[in-house]
C-alpha positions in Angstrom: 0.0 0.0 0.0 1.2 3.6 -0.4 1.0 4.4 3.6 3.1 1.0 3.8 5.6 1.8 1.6 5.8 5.7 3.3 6.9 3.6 6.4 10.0 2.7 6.4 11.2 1.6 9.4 8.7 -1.3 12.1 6.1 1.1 13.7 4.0 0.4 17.2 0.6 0.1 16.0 -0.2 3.1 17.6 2.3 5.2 15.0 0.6 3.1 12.5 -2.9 4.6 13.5 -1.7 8.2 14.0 -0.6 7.8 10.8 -3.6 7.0 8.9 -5.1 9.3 10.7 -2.9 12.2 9.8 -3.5 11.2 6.1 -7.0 11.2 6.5 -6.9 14.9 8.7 -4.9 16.3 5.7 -7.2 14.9 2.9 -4.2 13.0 1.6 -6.8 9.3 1.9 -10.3 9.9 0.6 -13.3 8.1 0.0 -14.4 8.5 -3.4 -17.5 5.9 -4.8 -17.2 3.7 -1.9 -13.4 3.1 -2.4 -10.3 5.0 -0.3 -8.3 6.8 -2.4 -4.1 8.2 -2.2 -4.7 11.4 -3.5 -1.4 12.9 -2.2 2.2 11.6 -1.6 2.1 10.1 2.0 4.9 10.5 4.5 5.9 9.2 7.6 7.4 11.5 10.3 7.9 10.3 13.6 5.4 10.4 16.4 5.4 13.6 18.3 5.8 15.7 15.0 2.7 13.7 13.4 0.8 14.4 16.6 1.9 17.9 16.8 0.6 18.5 13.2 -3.0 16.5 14.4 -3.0 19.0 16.8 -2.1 22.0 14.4 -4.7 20.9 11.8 -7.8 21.4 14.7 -9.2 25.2 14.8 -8.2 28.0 17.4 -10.7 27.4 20.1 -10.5 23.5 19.7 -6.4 23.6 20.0 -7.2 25.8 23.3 -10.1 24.1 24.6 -7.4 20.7 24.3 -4.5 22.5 25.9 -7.4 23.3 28.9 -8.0 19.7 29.2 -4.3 18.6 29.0 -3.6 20.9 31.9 -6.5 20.2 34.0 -5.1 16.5 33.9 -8.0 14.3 34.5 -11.9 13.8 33.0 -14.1 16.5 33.3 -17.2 18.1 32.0 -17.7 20.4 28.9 -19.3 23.3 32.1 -15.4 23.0 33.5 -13.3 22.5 29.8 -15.1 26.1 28.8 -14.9 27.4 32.1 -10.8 26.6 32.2 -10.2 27.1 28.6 -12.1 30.7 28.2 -13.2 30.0 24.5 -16.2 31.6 24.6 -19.4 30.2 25.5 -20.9 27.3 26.2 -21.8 26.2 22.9 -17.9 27.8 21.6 -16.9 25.0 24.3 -19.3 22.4 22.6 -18.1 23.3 18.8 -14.3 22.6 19.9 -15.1 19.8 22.0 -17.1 18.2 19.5 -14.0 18.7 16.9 -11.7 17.2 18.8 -13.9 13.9 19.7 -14.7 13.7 16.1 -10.4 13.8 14.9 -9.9 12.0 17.7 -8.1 13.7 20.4 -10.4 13.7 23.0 -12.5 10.7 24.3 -16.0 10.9 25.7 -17.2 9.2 28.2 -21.0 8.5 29.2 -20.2 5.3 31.3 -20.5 7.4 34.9 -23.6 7.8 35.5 -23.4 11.7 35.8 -22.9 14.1 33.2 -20.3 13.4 30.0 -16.7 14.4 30.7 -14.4 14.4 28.4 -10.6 13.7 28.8 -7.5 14.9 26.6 -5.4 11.6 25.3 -2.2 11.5 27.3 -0.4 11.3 23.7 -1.0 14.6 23.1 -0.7 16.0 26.5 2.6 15.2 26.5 3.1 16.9 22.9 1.2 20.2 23.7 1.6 21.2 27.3 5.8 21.3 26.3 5.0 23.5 23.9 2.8 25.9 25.6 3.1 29.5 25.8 4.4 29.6 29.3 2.2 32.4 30.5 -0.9 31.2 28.8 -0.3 27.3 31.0 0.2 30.0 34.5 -3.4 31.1 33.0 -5.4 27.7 32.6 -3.0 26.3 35.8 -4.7 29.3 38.0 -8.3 28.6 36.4 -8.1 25.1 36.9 -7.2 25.6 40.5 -10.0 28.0 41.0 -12.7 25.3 39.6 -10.8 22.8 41.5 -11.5 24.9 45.2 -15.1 25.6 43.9 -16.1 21.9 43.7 -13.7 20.1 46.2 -16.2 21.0 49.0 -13.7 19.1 51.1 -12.6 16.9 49.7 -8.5 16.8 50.0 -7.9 14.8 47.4 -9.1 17.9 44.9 -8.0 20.2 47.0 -4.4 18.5 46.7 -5.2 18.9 43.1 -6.1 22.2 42.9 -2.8 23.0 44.9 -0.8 21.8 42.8 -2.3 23.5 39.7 -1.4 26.5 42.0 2.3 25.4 42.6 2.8 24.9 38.5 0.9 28.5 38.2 3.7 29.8 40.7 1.3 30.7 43.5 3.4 29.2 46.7 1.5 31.1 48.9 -1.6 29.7 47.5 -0.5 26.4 47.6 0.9 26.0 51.3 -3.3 27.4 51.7 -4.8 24.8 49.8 -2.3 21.8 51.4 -3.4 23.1 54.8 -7.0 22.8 53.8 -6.4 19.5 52.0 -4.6 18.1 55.6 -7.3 19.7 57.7 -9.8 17.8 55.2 -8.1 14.7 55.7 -7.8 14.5 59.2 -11.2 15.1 59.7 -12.1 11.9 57.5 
Protein backbone atom coordinates (compact mmCIF):
# COMPACT_ATOMS: atom_id res chain seq x y z
CA UNK A 1 0.00 0.00 0.00
CA UNK A 2 1.17 3.60 -0.45
CA UNK A 3 1.05 4.36 3.56
CA UNK A 4 3.13 1.00 3.79
CA UNK A 5 5.59 1.78 1.64
CA UNK A 6 5.81 5.72 3.34
CA UNK A 7 6.86 3.60 6.36
CA UNK A 8 10.03 2.72 6.39
CA UNK A 9 11.22 1.59 9.41
CA UNK A 10 8.70 -1.34 12.07
CA UNK A 11 6.12 1.09 13.66
CA UNK A 12 4.05 0.36 17.20
CA UNK A 13 0.55 0.08 15.97
CA UNK A 14 -0.19 3.05 17.62
CA UNK A 15 2.30 5.20 15.00
CA UNK A 16 0.61 3.12 12.50
CA UNK A 17 -2.89 4.63 13.47
CA UNK A 18 -1.66 8.24 14.03
CA UNK A 19 -0.56 7.76 10.82
CA UNK A 20 -3.63 7.03 8.90
CA UNK A 21 -5.06 9.30 10.66
CA UNK A 22 -2.86 12.24 9.78
CA UNK A 23 -3.45 11.23 6.11
CA UNK A 24 -7.04 11.18 6.53
CA UNK A 25 -6.89 14.95 8.65
CA UNK A 26 -4.88 16.32 5.73
CA UNK A 27 -7.18 14.91 2.94
CA UNK A 28 -4.16 13.05 1.65
CA UNK A 29 -6.80 9.28 1.88
CA UNK A 30 -10.32 9.90 0.64
CA UNK A 31 -13.28 8.10 0.00
CA UNK A 32 -14.44 8.49 -3.39
CA UNK A 33 -17.47 5.91 -4.83
CA UNK A 34 -17.18 3.67 -1.94
CA UNK A 35 -13.42 3.12 -2.44
CA UNK A 36 -10.34 5.05 -0.33
CA UNK A 37 -8.30 6.79 -2.45
CA UNK A 38 -4.15 8.22 -2.16
CA UNK A 39 -4.73 11.40 -3.45
CA UNK A 40 -1.37 12.87 -2.23
CA UNK A 41 2.24 11.57 -1.60
CA UNK A 42 2.05 10.14 1.97
CA UNK A 43 4.93 10.51 4.47
CA UNK A 44 5.88 9.24 7.59
CA UNK A 45 7.40 11.46 10.31
CA UNK A 46 7.93 10.27 13.64
CA UNK A 47 5.40 10.37 16.39
CA UNK A 48 5.44 13.56 18.26
CA UNK A 49 5.85 15.73 15.00
CA UNK A 50 2.71 13.75 13.37
CA UNK A 51 0.83 14.42 16.64
CA UNK A 52 1.91 17.89 16.80
CA UNK A 53 0.58 18.46 13.24
CA UNK A 54 -2.96 16.55 14.41
CA UNK A 55 -3.00 19.00 16.81
CA UNK A 56 -2.14 22.04 14.40
CA UNK A 57 -4.72 20.95 11.75
CA UNK A 58 -7.80 21.38 14.73
CA UNK A 59 -9.21 25.20 14.79
CA UNK A 60 -8.19 28.01 17.39
CA UNK A 61 -10.70 27.36 20.12
CA UNK A 62 -10.49 23.48 19.74
CA UNK A 63 -6.40 23.59 19.98
CA UNK A 64 -7.23 25.81 23.33
CA UNK A 65 -10.10 24.07 24.59
CA UNK A 66 -7.44 20.67 24.30
CA UNK A 67 -4.55 22.48 25.90
CA UNK A 68 -7.41 23.25 28.86
CA UNK A 69 -7.99 19.73 29.25
CA UNK A 70 -4.30 18.63 29.02
CA UNK A 71 -3.55 20.85 31.92
CA UNK A 72 -6.50 20.21 34.01
CA UNK A 73 -5.07 16.52 33.88
CA UNK A 74 -7.98 14.25 34.49
CA UNK A 75 -11.95 13.80 32.97
CA UNK A 76 -14.06 16.51 33.28
CA UNK A 77 -17.25 18.13 32.05
CA UNK A 78 -17.68 20.42 28.91
CA UNK A 79 -19.28 23.26 32.11
CA UNK A 80 -15.41 22.96 33.48
CA UNK A 81 -13.26 22.54 29.80
CA UNK A 82 -15.06 26.12 28.85
CA UNK A 83 -14.89 27.43 32.05
CA UNK A 84 -10.75 26.60 32.18
CA UNK A 85 -10.23 27.09 28.61
CA UNK A 86 -12.07 30.75 28.24
CA UNK A 87 -13.19 30.01 24.48
CA UNK A 88 -16.20 31.57 24.60
CA UNK A 89 -19.37 30.25 25.47
CA UNK A 90 -20.87 27.31 26.21
CA UNK A 91 -21.76 26.18 22.89
CA UNK A 92 -17.91 27.78 21.62
CA UNK A 93 -16.88 25.02 24.27
CA UNK A 94 -19.34 22.43 22.57
CA UNK A 95 -18.13 23.28 18.85
CA UNK A 96 -14.31 22.56 19.93
CA UNK A 97 -15.12 19.80 22.01
CA UNK A 98 -17.06 18.16 19.47
CA UNK A 99 -14.02 18.69 16.89
CA UNK A 100 -11.67 17.19 18.79
CA UNK A 101 -13.87 13.90 19.70
CA UNK A 102 -14.72 13.74 16.07
CA UNK A 103 -10.38 13.82 14.85
CA UNK A 104 -9.86 11.98 17.75
CA UNK A 105 -8.13 13.75 20.36
CA UNK A 106 -10.36 13.70 22.96
CA UNK A 107 -12.55 10.72 24.34
CA UNK A 108 -15.99 10.86 25.72
CA UNK A 109 -17.22 9.17 28.22
CA UNK A 110 -21.01 8.50 29.16
CA UNK A 111 -20.21 5.26 31.29
CA UNK A 112 -20.55 7.38 34.87
CA UNK A 113 -23.60 7.77 35.48
CA UNK A 114 -23.41 11.66 35.78
CA UNK A 115 -22.92 14.06 33.15
CA UNK A 116 -20.34 13.35 30.03
CA UNK A 117 -16.67 14.37 30.68
CA UNK A 118 -14.40 14.42 28.45
CA UNK A 119 -10.56 13.69 28.83
CA UNK A 120 -7.51 14.86 26.59
CA UNK A 121 -5.37 11.56 25.31
CA UNK A 122 -2.16 11.49 27.30
CA UNK A 123 -0.35 11.30 23.66
CA UNK A 124 -0.99 14.57 23.11
CA UNK A 125 -0.74 16.01 26.52
CA UNK A 126 2.59 15.20 26.52
CA UNK A 127 3.08 16.94 22.93
CA UNK A 128 1.24 20.24 23.75
CA UNK A 129 1.65 21.17 27.35
CA UNK A 130 5.78 21.30 26.34
CA UNK A 131 5.05 23.48 23.94
CA UNK A 132 2.83 25.93 25.63
CA UNK A 133 3.11 29.48 25.80
CA UNK A 134 4.35 29.57 29.35
CA UNK A 135 2.19 32.41 30.53
CA UNK A 136 -0.90 31.23 28.79
CA UNK A 137 -0.31 27.33 30.97
CA UNK A 138 0.19 29.98 34.54
CA UNK A 139 -3.39 31.14 33.02
CA UNK A 140 -5.37 27.69 32.62
CA UNK A 141 -2.97 26.28 35.80
CA UNK A 142 -4.74 29.30 38.02
CA UNK A 143 -8.31 28.60 36.39
CA UNK A 144 -8.10 25.07 36.95
CA UNK A 145 -7.23 25.61 40.45
CA UNK A 146 -9.98 28.01 40.97
CA UNK A 147 -12.74 25.34 39.57
CA UNK A 148 -10.81 22.84 41.50
CA UNK A 149 -11.53 24.93 45.17
CA UNK A 150 -15.07 25.64 43.86
CA UNK A 151 -16.14 21.92 43.67
CA UNK A 152 -13.75 20.09 46.22
CA UNK A 153 -16.20 21.02 48.96
CA UNK A 154 -13.69 19.11 51.12
CA UNK A 155 -12.64 16.90 49.68
CA UNK A 156 -8.50 16.80 50.00
CA UNK A 157 -7.93 14.75 47.37
CA UNK A 158 -9.09 17.95 44.85
CA UNK A 159 -8.01 20.17 47.04
CA UNK A 160 -4.42 18.51 46.66
CA UNK A 161 -5.16 18.90 43.05
CA UNK A 162 -6.10 22.18 42.90
CA UNK A 163 -2.85 22.99 44.86
CA UNK A 164 -0.76 21.81 42.78
CA UNK A 165 -2.29 23.51 39.74
CA UNK A 166 -1.35 26.48 41.96
CA UNK A 167 2.27 25.37 42.64
CA UNK A 168 2.77 24.87 38.49
CA UNK A 169 0.95 28.54 38.19
CA UNK A 170 3.67 29.81 40.72
CA UNK A 171 1.32 30.72 43.54
CA UNK A 172 3.40 29.17 46.71
CA UNK A 173 1.49 31.06 48.88
CA UNK A 174 -1.63 29.68 47.52
CA UNK A 175 -0.47 26.35 47.65
CA UNK A 176 0.88 26.01 51.30
CA UNK A 177 -3.32 27.43 51.70
CA UNK A 178 -4.76 24.77 49.78
CA UNK A 179 -2.35 21.78 51.40
CA UNK A 180 -3.44 23.07 54.82
CA UNK A 181 -6.96 22.78 53.78
CA UNK A 182 -6.41 19.49 52.04
CA UNK A 183 -4.55 18.11 55.63
CA UNK A 184 -7.31 19.71 57.70
CA UNK A 185 -9.83 17.81 55.20
CA UNK A 186 -8.13 14.65 55.70
CA UNK A 187 -7.79 14.46 59.20
CA UNK A 188 -11.22 15.10 59.73
CA UNK A 189 -12.08 11.90 57.46
Amino acid sequence: TPLGRAIEEPRTALEVQELVRLALDRGDVVRRDGRWCVVAPLRAPPLDAVLAERVALRSPRARQLLLAGAVFGRPATLATLAEVSRVGTLAHAAEACAELVRFGLVEDDERRGGPVTYEVHDRFADVILPQADPDELRLLHVAAAQRLERTADHDWRELARAAERRRLAGDIEATRRLLARAASSARSV
